[in-house]
TORTORKE-912024 format. One record per atom (N, C-alpha, C, O): residue number from 1; residue in three letters; z, y, x. Coordinates in nm, 2 decimals, padded with zeros to 4 digits. Example, Ala and Ser with C-alpha at 12.3 -4.5 7.8 and 13.67 -1.06 7.14 Angstrom:
! TORTORKE-912024
  sekol  tormi       w       v       u
      1    Ala   00.78  -00.57   01.32
      1    Ala   00.78  -00.45   01.23
      1    Ala   00.78  -00.33   01.32
      1    Ala   00.85  -00.33   01.42
      2    Ser   00.71  -00.22   01.28
      2    Ser   00.71  -00.11   01.37
      2    Ser   00.79   00.00   01.29
      2    Ser   00.80   00.11   01.34
! end
This chain:
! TORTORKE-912024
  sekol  tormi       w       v       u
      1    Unk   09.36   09.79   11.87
      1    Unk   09.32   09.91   11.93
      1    Unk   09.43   10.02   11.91
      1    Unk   09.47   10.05   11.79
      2    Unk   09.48   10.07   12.02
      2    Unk   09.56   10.16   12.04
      2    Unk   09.56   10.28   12.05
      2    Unk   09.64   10.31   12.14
      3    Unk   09.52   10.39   12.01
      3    Unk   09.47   10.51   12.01
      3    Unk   09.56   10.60   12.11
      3    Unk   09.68   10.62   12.08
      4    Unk   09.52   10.66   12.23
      4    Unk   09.64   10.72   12.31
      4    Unk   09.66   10.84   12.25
      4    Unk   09.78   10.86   12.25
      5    Unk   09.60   10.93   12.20
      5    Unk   09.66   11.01   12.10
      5    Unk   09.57   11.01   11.93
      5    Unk   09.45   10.98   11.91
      6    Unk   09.65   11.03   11.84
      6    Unk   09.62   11.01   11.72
      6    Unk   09.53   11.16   11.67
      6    Unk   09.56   11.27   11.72
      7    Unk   09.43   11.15   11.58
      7    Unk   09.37   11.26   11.57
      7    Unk   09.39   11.34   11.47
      7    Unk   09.42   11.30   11.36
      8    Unk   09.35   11.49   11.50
      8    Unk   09.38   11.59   11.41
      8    Unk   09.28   11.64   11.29
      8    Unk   09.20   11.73   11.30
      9    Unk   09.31   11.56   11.17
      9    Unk   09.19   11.59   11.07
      9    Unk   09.28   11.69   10.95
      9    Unk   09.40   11.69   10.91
     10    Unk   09.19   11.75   10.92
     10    Unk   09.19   11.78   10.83
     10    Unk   09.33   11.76   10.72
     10    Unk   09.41   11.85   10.71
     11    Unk   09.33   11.66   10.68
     11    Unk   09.43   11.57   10.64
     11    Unk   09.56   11.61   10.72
     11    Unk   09.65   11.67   10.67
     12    Unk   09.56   11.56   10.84
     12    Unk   09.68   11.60   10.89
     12    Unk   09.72   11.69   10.91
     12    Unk   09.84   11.70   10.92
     13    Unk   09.62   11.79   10.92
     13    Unk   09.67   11.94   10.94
     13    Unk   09.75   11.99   10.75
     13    Unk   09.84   12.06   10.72
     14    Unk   09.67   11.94   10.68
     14    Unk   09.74   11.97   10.54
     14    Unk   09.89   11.86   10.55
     14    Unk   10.00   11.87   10.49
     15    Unk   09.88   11.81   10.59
     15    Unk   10.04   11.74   10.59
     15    Unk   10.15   11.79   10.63
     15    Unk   10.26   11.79   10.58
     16    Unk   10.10   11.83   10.75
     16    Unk   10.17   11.89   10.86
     16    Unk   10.21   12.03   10.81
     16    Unk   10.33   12.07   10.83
     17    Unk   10.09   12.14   10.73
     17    Unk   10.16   12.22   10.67
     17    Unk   10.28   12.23   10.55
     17    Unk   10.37   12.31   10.52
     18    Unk   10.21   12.10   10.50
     18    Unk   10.35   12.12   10.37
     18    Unk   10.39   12.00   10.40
     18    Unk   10.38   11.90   10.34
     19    Unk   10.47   12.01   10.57
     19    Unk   10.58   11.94   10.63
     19    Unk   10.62   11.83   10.58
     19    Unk   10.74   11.83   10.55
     20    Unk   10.56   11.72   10.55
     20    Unk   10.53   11.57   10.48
     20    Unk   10.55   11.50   10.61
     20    Unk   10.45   11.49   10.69
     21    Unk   10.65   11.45   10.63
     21    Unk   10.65   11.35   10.71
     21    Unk   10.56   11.22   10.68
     21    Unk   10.54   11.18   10.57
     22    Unk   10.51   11.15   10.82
     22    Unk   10.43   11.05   10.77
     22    Unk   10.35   10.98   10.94
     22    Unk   10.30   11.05   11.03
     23    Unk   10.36   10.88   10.95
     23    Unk   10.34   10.78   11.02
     23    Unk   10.16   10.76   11.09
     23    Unk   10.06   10.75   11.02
     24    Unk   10.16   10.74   11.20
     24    Unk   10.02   10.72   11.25
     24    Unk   10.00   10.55   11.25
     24    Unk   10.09   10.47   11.28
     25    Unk   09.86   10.52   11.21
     25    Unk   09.87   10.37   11.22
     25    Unk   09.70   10.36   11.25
     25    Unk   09.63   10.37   11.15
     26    Unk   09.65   10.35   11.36
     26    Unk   09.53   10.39   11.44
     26    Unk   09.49   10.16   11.37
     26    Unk   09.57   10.07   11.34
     27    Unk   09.36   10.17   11.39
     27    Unk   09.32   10.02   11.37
     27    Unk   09.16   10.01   11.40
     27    Unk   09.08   10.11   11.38
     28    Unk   09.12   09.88   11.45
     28    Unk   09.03   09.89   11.45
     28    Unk   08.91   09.85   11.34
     28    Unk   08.90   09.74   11.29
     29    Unk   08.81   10.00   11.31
     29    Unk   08.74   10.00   11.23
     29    Unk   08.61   09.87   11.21
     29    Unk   08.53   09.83   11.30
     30    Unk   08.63   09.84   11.11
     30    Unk   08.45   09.71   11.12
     30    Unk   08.41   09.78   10.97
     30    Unk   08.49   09.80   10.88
     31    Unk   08.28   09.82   10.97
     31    Unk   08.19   09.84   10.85
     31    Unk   08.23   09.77   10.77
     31    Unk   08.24   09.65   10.81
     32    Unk   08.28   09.80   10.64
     32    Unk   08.29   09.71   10.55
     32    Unk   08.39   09.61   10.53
     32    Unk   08.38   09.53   10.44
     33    Unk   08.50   09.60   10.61
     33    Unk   08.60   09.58   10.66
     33    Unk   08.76   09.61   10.54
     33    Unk   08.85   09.53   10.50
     34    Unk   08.73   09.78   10.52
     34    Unk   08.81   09.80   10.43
     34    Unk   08.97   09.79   10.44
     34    Unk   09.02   09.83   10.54
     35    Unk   09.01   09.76   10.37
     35    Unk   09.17   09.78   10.36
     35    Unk   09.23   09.65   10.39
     35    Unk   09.35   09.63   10.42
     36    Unk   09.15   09.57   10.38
     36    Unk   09.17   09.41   10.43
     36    Unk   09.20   09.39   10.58
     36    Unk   09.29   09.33   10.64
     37    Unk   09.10   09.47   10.61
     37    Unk   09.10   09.50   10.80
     37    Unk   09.21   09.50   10.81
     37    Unk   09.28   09.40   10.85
     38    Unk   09.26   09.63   10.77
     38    Unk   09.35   09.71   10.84
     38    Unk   09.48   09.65   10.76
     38    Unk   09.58   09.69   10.81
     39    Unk   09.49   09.54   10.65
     39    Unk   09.65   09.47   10.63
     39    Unk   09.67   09.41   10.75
     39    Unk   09.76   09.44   10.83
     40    Unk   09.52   09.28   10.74
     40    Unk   09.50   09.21   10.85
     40    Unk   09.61   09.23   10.95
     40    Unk   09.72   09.18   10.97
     41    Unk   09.49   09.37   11.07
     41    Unk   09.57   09.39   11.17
     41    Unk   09.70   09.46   11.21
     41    Unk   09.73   09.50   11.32
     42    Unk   09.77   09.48   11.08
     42    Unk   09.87   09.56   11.07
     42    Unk   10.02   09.44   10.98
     42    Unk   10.14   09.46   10.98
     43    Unk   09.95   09.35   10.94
     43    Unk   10.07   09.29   10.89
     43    Unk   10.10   09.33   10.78
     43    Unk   10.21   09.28   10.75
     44    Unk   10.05   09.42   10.69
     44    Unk   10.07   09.46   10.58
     44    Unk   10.03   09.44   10.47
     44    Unk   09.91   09.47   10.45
     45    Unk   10.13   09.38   10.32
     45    Unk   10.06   09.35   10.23
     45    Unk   09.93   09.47   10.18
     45    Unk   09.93   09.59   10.19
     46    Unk   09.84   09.39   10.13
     46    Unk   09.76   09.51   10.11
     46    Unk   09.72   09.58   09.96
     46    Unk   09.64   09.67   09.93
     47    Unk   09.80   09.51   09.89
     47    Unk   09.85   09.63   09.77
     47    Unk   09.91   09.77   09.81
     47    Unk   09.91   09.88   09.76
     48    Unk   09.97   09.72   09.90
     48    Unk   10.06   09.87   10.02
     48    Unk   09.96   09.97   10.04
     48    Unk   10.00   10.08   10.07
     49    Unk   09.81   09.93   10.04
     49    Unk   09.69   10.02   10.15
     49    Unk   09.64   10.06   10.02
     49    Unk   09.60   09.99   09.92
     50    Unk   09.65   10.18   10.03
     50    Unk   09.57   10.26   09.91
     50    Unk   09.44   10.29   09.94
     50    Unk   09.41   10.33   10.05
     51    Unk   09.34   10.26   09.86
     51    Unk   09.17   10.30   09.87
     51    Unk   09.14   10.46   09.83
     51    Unk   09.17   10.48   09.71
     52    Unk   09.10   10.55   09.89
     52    Unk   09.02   10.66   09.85
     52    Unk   08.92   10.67   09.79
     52    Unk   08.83   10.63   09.87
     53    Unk   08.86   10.69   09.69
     53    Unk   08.72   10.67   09.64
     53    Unk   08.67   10.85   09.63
     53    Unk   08.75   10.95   09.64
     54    Unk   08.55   10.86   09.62
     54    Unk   08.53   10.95   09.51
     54    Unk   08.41   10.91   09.43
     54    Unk   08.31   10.84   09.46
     55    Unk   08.43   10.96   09.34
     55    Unk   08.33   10.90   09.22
     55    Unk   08.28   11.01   09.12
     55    Unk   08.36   11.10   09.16
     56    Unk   08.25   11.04   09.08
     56    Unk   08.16   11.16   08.92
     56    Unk   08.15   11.06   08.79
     56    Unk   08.14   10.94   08.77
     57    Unk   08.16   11.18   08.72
     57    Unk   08.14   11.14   08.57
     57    Unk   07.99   11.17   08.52
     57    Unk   07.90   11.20   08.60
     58    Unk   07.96   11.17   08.42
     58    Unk   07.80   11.16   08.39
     58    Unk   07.75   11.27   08.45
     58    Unk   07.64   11.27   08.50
     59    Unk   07.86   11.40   08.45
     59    Unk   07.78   11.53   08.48
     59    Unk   07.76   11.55   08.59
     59    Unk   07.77   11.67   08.62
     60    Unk   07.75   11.47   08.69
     60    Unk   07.80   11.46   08.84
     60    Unk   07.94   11.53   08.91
     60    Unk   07.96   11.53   09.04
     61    Unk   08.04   11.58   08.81
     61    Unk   08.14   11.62   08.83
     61    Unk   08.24   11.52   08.92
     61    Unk   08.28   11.41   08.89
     62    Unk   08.25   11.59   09.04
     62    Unk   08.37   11.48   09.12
     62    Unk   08.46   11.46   09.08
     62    Unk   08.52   11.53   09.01
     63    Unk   08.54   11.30   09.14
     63    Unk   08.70   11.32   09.17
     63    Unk   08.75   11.21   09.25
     63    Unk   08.68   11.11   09.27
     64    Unk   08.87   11.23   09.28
     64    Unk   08.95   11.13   09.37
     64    Unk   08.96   11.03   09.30
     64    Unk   08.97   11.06   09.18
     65    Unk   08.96   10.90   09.32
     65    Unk   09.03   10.76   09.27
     65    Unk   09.13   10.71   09.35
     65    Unk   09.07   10.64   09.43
     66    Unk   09.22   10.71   09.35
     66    Unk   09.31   10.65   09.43
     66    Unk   09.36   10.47   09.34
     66    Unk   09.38   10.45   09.23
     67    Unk   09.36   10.38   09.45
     67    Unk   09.32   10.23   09.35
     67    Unk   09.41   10.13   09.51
     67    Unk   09.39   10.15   09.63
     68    Unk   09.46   10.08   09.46
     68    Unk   09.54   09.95   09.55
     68    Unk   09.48   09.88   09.62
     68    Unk   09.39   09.82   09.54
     69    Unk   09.47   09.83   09.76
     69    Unk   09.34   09.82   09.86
     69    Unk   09.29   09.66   09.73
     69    Unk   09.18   09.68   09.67
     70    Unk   09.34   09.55   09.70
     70    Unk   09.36   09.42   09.65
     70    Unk   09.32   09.43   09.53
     70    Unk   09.32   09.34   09.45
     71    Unk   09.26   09.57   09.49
     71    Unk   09.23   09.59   09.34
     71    Unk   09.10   09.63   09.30
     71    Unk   09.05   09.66   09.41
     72    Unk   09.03   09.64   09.24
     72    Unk   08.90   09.74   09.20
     72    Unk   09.00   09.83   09.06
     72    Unk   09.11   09.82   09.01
     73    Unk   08.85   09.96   09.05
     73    Unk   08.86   10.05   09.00
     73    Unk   08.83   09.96   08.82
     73    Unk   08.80   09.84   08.80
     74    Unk   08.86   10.03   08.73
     74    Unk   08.77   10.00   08.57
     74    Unk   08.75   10.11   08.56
     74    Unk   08.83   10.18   08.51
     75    Unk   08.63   10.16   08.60
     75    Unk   08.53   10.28   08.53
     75    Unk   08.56   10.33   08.39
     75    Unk   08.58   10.44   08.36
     76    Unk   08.54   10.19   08.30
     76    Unk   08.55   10.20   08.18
     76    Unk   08.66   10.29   08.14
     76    Unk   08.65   10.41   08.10
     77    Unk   08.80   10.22   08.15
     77    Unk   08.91   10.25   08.17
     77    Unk   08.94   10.38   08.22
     77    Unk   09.03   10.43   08.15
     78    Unk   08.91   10.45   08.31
     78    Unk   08.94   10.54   08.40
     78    Unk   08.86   10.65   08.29
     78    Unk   08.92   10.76   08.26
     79    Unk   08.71   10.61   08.23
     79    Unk   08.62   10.70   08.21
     79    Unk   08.68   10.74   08.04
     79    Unk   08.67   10.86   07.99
     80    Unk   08.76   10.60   07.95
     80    Unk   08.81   10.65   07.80
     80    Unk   08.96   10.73   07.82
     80    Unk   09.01   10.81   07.74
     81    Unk   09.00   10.69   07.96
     81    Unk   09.17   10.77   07.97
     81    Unk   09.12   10.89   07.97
     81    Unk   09.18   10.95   07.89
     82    Unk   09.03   10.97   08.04
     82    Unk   08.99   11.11   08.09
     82    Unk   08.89   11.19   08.01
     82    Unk   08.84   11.30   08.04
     83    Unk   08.87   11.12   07.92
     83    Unk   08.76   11.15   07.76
     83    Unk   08.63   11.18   07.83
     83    Unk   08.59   11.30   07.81
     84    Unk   08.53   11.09   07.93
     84    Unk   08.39   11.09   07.95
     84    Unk   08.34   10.97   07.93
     84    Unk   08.40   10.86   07.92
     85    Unk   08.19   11.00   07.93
     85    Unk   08.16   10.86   07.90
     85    Unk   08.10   10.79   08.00
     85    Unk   08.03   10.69   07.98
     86    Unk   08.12   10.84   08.11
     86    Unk   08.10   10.71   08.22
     86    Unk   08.14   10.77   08.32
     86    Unk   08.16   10.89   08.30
     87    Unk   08.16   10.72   08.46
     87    Unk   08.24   10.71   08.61
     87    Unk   08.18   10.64   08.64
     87    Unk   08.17   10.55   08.57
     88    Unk   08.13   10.64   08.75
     88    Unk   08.06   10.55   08.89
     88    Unk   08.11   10.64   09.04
     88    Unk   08.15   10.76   09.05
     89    Unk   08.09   10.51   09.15
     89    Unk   08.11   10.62   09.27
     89    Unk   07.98   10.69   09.28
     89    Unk   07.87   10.68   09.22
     90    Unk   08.05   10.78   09.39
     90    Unk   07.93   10.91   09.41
     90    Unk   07.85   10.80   09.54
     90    Unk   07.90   10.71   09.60
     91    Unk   07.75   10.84   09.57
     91    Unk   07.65   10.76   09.68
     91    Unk   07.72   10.79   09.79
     91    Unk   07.82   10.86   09.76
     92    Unk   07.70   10.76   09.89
     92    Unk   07.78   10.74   10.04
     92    Unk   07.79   10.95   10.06
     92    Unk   07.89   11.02   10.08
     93    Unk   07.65   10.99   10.06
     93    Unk   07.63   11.12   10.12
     93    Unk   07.69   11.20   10.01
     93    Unk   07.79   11.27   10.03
     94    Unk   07.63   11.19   09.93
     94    Unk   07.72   11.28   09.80
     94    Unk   07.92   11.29   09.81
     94    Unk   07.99   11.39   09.78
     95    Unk   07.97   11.17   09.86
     95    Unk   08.10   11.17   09.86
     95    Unk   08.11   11.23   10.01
     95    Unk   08.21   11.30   10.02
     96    Unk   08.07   11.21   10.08
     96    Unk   08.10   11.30   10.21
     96    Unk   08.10   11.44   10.22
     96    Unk   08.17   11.50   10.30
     97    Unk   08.00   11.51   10.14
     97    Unk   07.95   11.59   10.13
     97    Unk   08.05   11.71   10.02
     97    Unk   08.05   11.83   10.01
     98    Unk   08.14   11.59   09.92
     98    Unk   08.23   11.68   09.82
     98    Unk   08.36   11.66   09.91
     98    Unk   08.44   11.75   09.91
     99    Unk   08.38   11.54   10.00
     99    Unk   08.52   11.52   10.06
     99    Unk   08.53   11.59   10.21
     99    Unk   08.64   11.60   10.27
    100    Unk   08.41   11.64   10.25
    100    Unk   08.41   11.68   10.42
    100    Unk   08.49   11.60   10.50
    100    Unk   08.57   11.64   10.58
    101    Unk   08.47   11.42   10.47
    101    Unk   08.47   11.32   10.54
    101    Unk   08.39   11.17   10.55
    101    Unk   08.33   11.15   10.44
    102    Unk   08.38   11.11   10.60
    102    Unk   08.26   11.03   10.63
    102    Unk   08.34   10.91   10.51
    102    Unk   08.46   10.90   10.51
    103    Unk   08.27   10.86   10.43
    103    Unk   08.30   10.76   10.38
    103    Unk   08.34   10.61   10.48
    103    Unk   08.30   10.59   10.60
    104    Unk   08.45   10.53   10.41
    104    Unk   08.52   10.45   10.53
    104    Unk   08.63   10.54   10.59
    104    Unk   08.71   10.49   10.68
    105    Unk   08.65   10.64   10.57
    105    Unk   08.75   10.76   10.66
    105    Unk   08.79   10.89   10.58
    105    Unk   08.82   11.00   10.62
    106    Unk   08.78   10.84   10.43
    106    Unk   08.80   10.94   10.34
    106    Unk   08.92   10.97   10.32
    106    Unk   08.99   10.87   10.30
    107    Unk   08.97   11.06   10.31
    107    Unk   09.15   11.10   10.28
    107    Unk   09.15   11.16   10.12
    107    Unk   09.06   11.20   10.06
    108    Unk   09.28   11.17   10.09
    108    Unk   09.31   11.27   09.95
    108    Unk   09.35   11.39   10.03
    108    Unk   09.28   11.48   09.99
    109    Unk   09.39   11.42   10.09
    109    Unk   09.45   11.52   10.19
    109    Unk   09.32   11.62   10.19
    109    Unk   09.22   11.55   10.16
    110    Unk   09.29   11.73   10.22
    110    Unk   09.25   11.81   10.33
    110    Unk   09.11   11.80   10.27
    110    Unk   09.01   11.78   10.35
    111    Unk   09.09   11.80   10.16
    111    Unk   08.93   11.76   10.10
    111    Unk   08.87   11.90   10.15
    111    Unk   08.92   12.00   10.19
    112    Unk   08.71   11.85   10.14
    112    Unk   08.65   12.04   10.15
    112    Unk   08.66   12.07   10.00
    112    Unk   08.72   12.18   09.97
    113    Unk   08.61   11.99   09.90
    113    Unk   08.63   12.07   09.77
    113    Unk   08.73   12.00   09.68
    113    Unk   08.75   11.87   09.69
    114    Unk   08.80   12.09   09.58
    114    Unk   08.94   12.03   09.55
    114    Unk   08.84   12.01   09.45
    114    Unk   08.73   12.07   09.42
    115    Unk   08.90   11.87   09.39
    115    Unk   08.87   11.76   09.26
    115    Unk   08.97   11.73   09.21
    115    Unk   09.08   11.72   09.27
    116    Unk   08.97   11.69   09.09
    116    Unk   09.10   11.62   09.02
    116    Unk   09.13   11.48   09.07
    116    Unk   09.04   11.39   09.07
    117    Unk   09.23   11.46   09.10
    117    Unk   09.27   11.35   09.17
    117    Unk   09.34   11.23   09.05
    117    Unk   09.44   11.27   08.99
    118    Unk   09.29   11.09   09.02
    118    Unk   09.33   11.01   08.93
    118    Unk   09.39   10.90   09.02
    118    Unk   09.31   10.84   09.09
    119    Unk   09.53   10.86   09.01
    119    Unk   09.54   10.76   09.06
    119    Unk   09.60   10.66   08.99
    119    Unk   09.67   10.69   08.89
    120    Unk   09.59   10.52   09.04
    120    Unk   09.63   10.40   08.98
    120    Unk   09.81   10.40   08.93
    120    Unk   09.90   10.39   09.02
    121    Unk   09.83   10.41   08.84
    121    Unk   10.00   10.43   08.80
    121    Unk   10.05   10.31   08.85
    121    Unk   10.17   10.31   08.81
    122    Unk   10.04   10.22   08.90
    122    Unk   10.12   10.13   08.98
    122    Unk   10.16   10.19   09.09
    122    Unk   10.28   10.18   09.11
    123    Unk   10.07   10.26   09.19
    123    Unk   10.12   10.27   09.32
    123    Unk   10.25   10.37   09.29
    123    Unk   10.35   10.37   09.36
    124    Unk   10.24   10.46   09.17
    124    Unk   10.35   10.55   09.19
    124    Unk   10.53   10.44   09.21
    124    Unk   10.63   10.49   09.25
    125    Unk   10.53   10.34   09.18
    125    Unk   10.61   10.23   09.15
    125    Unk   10.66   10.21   09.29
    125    Unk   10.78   10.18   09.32
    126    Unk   10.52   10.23   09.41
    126    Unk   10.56   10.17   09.57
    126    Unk   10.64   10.31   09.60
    126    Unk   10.62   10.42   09.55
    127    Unk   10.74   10.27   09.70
    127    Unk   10.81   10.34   09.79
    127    Unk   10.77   10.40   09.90
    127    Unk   10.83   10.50   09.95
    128    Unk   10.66   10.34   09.97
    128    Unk   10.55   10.36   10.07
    128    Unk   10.42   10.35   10.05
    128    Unk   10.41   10.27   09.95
    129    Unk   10.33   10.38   10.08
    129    Unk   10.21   10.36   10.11
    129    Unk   10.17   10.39   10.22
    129    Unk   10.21   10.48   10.29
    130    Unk   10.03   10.28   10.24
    130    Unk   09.93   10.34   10.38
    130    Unk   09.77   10.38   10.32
    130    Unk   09.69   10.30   10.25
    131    Unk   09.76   10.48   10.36
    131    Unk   09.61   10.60   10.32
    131    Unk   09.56   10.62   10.37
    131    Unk   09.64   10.67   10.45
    132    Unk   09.44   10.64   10.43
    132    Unk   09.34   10.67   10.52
    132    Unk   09.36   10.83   10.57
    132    Unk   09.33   10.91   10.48
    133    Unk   09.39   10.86   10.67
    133    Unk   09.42   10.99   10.74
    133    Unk   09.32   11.05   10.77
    133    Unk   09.35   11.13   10.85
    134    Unk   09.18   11.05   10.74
    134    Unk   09.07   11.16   10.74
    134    Unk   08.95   11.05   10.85
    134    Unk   08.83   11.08   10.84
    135    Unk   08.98   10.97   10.90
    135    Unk   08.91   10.92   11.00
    135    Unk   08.87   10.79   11.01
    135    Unk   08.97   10.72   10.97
    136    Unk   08.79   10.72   11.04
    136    Unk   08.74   10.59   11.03
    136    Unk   08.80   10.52   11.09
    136    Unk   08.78   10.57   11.20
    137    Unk   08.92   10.38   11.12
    137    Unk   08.98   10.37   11.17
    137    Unk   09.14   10.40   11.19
    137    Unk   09.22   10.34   11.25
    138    Unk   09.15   10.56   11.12
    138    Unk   09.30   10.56   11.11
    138    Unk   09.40   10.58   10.98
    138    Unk   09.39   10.68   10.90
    139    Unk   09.45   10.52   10.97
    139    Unk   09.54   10.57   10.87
    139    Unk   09.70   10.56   10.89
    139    Unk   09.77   10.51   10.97
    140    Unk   09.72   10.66   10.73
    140    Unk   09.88   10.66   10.75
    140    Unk   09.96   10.66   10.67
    140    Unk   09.92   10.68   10.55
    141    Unk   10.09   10.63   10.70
    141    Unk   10.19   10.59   10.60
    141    Unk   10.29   10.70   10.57
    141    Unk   10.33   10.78   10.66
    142    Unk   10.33   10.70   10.42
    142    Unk   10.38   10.83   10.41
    142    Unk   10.47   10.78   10.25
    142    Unk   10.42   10.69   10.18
    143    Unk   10.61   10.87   10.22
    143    Unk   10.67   10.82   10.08
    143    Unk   10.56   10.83   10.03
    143    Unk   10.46   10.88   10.08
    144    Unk   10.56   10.75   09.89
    144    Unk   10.46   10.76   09.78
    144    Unk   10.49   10.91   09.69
    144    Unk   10.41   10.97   09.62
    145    Unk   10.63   10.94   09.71
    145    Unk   10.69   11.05   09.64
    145    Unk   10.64   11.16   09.69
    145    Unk   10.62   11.25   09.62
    146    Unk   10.61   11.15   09.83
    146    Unk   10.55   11.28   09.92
    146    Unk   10.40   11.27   09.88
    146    Unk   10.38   11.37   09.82
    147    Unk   10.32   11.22   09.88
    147    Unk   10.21   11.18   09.84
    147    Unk   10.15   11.27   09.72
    147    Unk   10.07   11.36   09.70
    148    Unk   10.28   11.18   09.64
    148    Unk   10.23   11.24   09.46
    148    Unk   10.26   11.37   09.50
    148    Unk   10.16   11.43   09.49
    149    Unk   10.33   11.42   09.52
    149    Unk   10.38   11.59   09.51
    149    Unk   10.29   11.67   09.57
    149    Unk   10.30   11.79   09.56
    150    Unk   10.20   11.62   09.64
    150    Unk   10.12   11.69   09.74
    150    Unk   09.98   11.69   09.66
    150    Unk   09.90   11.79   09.66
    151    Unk   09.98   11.60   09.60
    151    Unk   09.79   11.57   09.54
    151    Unk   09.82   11.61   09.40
    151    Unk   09.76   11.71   09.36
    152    Unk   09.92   11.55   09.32
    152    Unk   09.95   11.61   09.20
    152    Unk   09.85   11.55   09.07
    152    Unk   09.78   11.60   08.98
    153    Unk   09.87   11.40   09.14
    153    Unk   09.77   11.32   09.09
    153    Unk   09.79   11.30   08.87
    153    Unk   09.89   11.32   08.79
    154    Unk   09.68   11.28   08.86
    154    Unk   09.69   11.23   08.72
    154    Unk   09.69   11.08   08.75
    154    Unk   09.61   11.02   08.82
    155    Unk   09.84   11.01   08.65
    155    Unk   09.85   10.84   08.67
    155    Unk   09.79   10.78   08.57
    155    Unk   09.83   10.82   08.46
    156    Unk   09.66   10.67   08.58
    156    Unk   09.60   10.59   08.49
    156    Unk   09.62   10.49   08.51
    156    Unk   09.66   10.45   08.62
    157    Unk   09.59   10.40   08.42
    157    Unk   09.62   10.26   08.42
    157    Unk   09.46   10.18   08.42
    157    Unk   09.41   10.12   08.33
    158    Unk   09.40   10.19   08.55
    158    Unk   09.31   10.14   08.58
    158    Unk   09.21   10.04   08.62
    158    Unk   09.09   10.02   08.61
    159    Unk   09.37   09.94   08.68
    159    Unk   09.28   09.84   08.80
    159    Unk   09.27   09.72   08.68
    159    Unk   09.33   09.69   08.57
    160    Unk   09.18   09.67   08.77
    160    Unk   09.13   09.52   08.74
    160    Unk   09.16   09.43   08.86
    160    Unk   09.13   09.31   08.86
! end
């Protein structure tokens, strides 16, 4: 699937302002699909494809998880690095509702409400990454260096 023009979310309008270069990569969405999909139909390893999450700590406090598509989160892990005592994702509505995007199409970019952003300290290692650009179905690729400078992530050592 070819998108004849690429769309304007949120996300990209925050890119675009702090002039981050970065790549459109349109795919076709399937429920549940995930980052697998889109190596799939892109040819791309998919440690390359970064996952969005958002998730809360006990107090229902939000935040970003950023985690390598080939990977899961450790709650555990995530939850003794950040001194709480537990991390789960937020329910589908609740995360849409803190991100002002549809889960499946969630970005770090361009959120409605700013959260602390944790991500997996491996990816800082890639040279590239591909990220979900605000939209179900699109994402985009962008330095990892541009990335981190923009979100201003805290690096944990997360995955499983």
């Amino acid at each position: 699937m070819k998108a004849s023009k690429a769309p304007v979310t949120q996300a990209i309008r925050e890119l675009r302002a702090a002039k981050v270069a970065f790549e459109d990569h349109p795919y076709t969405y399937i429920d549940g699909g995930g980052t697998a999909q889109f190596a799939r139909e892109h040819g791309v390893d998919e440690h390359l494809v970064v996952k969005t999450l958002i998730m809360e700590d006990e107090r229902g406090n939000p935040m970003i998880v950023l985690m390598h598509g080939d990977r899961q989160v450790s709650t555990q892990a995530l939850a003794r690095t950040i001194g709480v005592k537990r991390i789960q994702p937020c329910a589908p509505a609740i995360a849409d509702k803190h991100s002002g995007y549809q889960v499946g199409g969630t970005s770090p970019f361009g959120t409605r409400r700013a959260m602390p952003v944790y991500c997996e300290s491996g990816i800082a290692a890639l040279p590239r990454i591909y990220i979900n650009g605000g939209k179900r179905g699109y994402i985009i690729s962008l330095a990892t260096a541009d990335a981190l400078a923009l979100l201003k992530p805290t690096l944990v050592a997360m995955a499983t």
